[in-house]
ROZAMI-267312 format. One line per field, with one value per residue (C-alpha): residue in one letter; residue number from 1; x, y, z. Coordinates in steps of 0.5 Angstrom, whole numbers, plus 500, padded with zeros to 3 digits. Layout:
rest = c(a,...);
nr = c(NUM,...);
x = c(X,...);
y = c(Y,...);
z = c(Z,...);
***
This chain:
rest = c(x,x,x,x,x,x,x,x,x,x,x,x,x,x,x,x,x,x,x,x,x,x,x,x,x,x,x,x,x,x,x,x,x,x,x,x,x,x,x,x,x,x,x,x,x,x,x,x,x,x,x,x,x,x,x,x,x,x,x,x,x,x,x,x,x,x,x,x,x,x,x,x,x,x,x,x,x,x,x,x,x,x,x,x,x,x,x,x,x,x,x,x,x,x,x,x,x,x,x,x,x,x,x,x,x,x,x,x,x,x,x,x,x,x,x,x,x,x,x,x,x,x,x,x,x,x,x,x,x,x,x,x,x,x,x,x,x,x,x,x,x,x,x,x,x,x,x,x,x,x,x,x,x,x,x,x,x,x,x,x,x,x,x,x,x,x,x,x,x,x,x,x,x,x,x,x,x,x,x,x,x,x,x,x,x,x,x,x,x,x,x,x,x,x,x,x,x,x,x,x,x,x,x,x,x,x,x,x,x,x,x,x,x,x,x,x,x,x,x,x,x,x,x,x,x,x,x,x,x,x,x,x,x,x,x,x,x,x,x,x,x,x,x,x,x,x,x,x,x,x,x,x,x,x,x,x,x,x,x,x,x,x,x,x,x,x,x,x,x,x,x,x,x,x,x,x,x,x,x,x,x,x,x,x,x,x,x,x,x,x,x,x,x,x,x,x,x,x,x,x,x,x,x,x,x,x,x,x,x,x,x,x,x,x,x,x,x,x,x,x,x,x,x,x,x,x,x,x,x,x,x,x,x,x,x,x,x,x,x,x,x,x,x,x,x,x,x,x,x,x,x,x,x,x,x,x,x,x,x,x,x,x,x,x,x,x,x,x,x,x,x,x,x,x,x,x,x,x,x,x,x,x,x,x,x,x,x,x,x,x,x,x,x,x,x,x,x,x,x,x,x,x,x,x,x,x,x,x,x,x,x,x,x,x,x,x,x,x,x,x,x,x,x,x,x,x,x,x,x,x,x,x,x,x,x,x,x,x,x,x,x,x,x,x,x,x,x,x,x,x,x,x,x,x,x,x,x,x,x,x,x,x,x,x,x,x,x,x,x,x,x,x);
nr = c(1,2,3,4,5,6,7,8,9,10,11,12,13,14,15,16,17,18,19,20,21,22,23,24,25,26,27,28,29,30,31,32,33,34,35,36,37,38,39,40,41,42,43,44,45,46,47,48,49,50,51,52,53,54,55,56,57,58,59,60,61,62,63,64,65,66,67,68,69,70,71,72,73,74,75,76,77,78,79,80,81,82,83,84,85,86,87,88,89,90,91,92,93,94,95,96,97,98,99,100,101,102,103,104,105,106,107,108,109,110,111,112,113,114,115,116,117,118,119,120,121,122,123,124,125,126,127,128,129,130,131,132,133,134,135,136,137,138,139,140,141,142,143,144,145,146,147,148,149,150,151,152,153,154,155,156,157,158,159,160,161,162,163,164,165,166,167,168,169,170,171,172,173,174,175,176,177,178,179,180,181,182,183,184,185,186,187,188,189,190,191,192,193,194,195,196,197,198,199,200,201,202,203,204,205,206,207,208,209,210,211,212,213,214,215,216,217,218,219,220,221,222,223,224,225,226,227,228,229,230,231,232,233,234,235,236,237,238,239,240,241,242,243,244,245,246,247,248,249,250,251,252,253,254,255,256,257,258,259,260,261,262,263,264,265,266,267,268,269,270,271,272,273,274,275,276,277,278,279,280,281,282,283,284,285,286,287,288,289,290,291,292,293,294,295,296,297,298,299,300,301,302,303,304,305,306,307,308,309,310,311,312,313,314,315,316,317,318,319,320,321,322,323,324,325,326,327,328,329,330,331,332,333,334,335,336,337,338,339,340,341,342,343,344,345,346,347,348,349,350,351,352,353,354,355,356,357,358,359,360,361,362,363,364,365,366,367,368,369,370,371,372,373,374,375,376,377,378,379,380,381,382,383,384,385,386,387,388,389,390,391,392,393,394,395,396,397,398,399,400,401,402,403,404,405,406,407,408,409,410,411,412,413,414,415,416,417,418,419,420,421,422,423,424,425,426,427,428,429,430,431,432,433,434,435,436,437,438,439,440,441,442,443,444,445,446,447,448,449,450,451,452,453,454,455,456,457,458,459,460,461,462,463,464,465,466,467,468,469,470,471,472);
x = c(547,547,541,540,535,535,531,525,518,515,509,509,515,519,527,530,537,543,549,552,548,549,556,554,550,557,562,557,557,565,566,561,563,556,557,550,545,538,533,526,522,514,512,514,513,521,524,528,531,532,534,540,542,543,547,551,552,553,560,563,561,561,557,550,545,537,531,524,518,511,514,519,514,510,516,523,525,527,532,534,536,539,544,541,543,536,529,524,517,511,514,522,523,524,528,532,535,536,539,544,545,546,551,555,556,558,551,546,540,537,531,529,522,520,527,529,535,539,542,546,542,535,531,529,523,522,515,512,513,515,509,507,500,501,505,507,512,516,518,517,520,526,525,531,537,543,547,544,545,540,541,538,539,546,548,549,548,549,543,536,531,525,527,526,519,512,508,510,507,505,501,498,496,498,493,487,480,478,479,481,483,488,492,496,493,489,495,499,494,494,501,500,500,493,491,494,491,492,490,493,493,498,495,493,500,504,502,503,509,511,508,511,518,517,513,520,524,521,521,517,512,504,501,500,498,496,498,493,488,483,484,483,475,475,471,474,480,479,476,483,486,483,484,492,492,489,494,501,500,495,496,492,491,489,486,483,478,472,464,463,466,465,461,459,460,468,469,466,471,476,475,475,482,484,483,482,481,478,480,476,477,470,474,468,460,459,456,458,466,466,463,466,472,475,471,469,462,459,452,450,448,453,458,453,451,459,460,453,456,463,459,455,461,464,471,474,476,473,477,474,479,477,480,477,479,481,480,474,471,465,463,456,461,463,457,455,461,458,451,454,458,453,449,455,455,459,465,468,476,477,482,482,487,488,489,496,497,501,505,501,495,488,486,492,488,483,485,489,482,478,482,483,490,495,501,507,502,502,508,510,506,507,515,516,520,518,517,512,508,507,505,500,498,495,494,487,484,483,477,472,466,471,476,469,465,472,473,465,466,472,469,463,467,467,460,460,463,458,452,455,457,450,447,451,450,445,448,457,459,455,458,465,469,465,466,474,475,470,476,482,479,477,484,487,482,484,490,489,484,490,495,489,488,496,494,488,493,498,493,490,497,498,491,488,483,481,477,484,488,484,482,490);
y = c(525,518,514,506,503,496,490,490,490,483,481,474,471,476,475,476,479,475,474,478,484,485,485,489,495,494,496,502,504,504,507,514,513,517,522,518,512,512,507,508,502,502,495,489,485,487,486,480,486,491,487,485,491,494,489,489,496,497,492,496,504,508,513,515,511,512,510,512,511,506,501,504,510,505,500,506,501,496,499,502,495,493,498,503,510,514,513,519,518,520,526,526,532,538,532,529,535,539,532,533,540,539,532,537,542,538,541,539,534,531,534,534,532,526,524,516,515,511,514,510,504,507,508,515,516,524,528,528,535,539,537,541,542,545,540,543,546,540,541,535,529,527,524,523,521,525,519,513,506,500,493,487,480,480,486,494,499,506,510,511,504,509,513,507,506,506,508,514,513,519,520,526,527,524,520,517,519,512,507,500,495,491,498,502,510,509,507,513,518,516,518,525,530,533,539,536,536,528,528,533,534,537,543,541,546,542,535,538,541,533,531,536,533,526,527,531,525,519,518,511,515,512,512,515,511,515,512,515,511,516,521,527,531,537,542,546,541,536,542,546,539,537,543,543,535,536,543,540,532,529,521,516,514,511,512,509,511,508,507,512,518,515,522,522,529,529,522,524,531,526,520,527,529,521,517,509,506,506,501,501,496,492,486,482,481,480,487,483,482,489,492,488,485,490,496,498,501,502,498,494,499,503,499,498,503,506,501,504,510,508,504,511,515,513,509,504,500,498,493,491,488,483,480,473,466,469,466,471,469,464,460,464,470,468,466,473,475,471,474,481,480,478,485,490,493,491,490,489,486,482,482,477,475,474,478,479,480,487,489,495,494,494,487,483,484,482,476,474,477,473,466,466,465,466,471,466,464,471,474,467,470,477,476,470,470,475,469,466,472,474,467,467,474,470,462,459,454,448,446,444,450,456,453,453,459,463,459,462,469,469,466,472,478,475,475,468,463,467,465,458,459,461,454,452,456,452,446,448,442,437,441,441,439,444,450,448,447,453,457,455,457,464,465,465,470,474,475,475,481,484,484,488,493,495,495,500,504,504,506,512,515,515,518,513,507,499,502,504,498,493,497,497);
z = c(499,496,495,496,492,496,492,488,491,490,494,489,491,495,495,502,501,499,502,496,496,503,501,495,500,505,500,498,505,506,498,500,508,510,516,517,514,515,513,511,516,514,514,519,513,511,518,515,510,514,521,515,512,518,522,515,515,521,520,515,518,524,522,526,524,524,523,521,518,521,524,526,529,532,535,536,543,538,534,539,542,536,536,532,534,533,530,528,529,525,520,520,515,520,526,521,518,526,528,522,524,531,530,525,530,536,539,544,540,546,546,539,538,535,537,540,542,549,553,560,557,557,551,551,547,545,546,538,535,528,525,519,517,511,508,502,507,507,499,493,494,491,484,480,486,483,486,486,486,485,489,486,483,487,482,483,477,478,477,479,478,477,472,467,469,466,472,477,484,489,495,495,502,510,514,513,515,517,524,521,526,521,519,523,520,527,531,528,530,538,538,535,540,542,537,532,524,523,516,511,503,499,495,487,485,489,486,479,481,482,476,472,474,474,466,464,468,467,460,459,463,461,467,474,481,487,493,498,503,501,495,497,496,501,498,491,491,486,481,482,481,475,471,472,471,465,462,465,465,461,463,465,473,479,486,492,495,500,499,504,500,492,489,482,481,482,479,473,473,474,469,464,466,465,472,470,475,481,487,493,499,501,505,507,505,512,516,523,520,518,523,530,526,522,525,517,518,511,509,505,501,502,498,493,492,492,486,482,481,480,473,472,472,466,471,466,471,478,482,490,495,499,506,506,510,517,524,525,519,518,512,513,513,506,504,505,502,494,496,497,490,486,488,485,479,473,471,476,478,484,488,494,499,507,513,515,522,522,530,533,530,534,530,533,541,539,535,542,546,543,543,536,537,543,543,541,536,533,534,529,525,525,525,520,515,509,504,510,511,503,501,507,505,498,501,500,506,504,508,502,503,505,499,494,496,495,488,486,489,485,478,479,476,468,466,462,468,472,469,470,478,479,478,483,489,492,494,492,495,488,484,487,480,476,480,480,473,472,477,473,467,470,473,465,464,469,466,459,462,466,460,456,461,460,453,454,458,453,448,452,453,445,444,441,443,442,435,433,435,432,426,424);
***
């Protein structure tokens, strides 16, 4: 099997493919000459790639190819339409590998479930199945690619980019518990058959078994990122998972998590084995936005109280996501939003972006439903090029008190500008010049913060602390 690692992540400044990477990608493909080509499709925000990559392969191969993944899952007519020959929905480990059995033996693969193909220039969309709840029967991911290439900056290397990084991300478990009207989770779940466990976890031993390989693999390895949408807390599982974490792996990490599941206890089991960092997504202040916008139904309280008892629990670092400066938004919204930042423990990191519009989700209706945009408006934005939809992703509105209470919501997670900002909450637009110098100076503390952050990573992961640092 040959492995191709397309392109760096950017979120910042993303590059679209070049010319010559896709020539680079084409002569891989015609060098290896693949019985067949599968792409990996999980956000619309790639499309611009994918769309390309597919077409330049396509050029140069005639092998099957297939595609899988959220979008992919959520939209197969349109890959199919494009000349893709399948696509596999939701969980593909057990279709794919009965797909290539099938095509190998020239044998009947029509009625493989979660399988998309054409047939007689219709799209036949297969009923979902070969669902695992125990999901430790799919196997381990792939964590060193034997036969690896990594296309970037108009160049290929051989070889797993990974294995050179300082940080290994996992997912521990599939689905997520909640109905967010800006995320796809709850649109997946509607496809899965009646009956069928939507949110399943790996055991501890098998999150361990991976870390295991990665520790002995990555050999720059200081930090590891859990990537669930909620790390796992059903009964008994953290306790297994903090007694092996802390025999085999040793290292500083991270997780997601969400204010109505925060638990003192097992925060406090977990920062004794290494977690850091905490992120937590609270979106908005305002329990209207929350509630009927992003159907998020945590209180006030709730995410108040969340952020106490991550401080309480001895978690080094908290940071809240926030989705501020959207059509459903007001500035009495974002008023509420400084107010609710003022309440919540520090210290605190904030992360403060826009609301991207993602096809399949309930959010997009609404937005049309409610007149806030109307559906040419919206598939221009949900299909724009890449670079467009990234640097939407991060734009602040000009308007003057949408651009001044974010400015002073962002200023409130360093405790010296914050004193000051509040001296200016009751009339933001008299000390509109104050608060912008105050929000370019906090914005070099945010990264003089960030690189110290690493650095107290680094030092854990060598077993010592800031003292130890600054005493050398």
């Amino acid at each position: 099997m040959v492995t191709v690692f397309y392109k760096d992540f950017n979120s910042i400044h993303p590059q679209p493919a070049s010319e010559t990477e896709l020539g680079l990608i084409g002569d891989i493909v015609a060098k290896e000459k693949p019985f067949m080509v599968g792409f990996s499709v999980m956000s619309s925000m790639y499309l611009e790639t994918v769309d390309k990559v597919i077409a330049a392969i396509r050029t140069r191969t005639n092998a099957f190819t297939i595609c899988g993944g959220a979008y992919a899952t959520m939209f197969p007519e349109r890959f199919l339409d494009m000349g893709v020959n399948f696509v596999i929905r939701t969980d593909g480990e057990i279709s794919l590998c009965r797909l290539a059995d099938a095509l190998t033996k020239d044998s009947d693969w029509h009625h493989i479930p979660s399988l998309c193909y054409k047939e007689d220039g219709k799209n036949i969309i297969n009923e979902i199945g070969n669902i695992l709840t125990e999901i430790d029967d799919y196997g381990l991911p792939a964590i060193d690619c034997e036969n690896a290439y990594f296309i970037e900056n108009d160049r290929v290397q051989a070889g797993d980019p990974q294995l050179g990084a300082m940080s290994y991300e996992v997912i521990v478990s599939r689905g997520c518990p909640f109905t967010c009207s800006y995320c796809c989770c709850v649109n997946l779940r509607r496809l899965f058959p009646q009956g069928t466990e939507y949110v399943r976890t790996r055991s501890a031993e098998s999150v361990i078994d991976e870390l295991m390989i990665a520790k002995k693999k990555f050999k720059k390895l200081v930090f590891i990122h859990f990537y669930d949408e909620i790390f796992p807390n059903s009964p008994g599982w953290i306790d297994k998972f903090a007694v092996e974490y802390q025999k085999h792996i040793n290292l500083p990490f991270t997780i997601w998590s969400h204010p109505k599941v925060i638990n003192g206890d097992e925060l406090k089991k977990l920062v004794s084995v290494g977690l850091v960092e905490v992120i937590m997504g609270i979106q908005s202040g305002s329990e209207r936005v929350r509630r009927d916008v992003f159907h998020r139904y945590e209180t006030q309280e709730d995410i108040i109280n969340a952020t106490r008892v991550i401080r309480e629990s001895g978690v080094y670092w908290a940071t809240y996501d926030f989705m501020l400066q959207h059509p459903f938004e007001t500035i009495s919204d974002l008023t509420e939003t400084y107010f609710l930042v003022k309440k919540l423990f520090p210290p605190f990191e904030l992360q403060l972006h826009g609301l991207n519009f993602l096809p399949g989700t309930d959010i997009v209706g609404m937005a049309i439903d409610q007149g806030k945009l109307t559906a040419r408006q919206m598939d221009a934005i949900m299909y724009a090029p890449m670079q467009e939809q990234f640097s939407a992703y991060w734009k602040q509105e000009n308007e003057l008190m949408s651009q001044l209470w974010y400015r002073m919501i962002y200023c409130l997670q360093f405790p010296g500008p914050r004193k000051e900002i509040e001296g200016y909450e009751n009339d933001p637009v008299a000390h509109q010049k104050e608060i912008n110098a105050c929000y370019e100076r906090c914005r070099k503390m945010f990264k003089h913060r960030y690189y110290r952050k690493k650095i107290h990573v680094i030092l854990r992961r060598m077993g010592l602390t800031w003292r130890h640092f600054l005493w050398k």
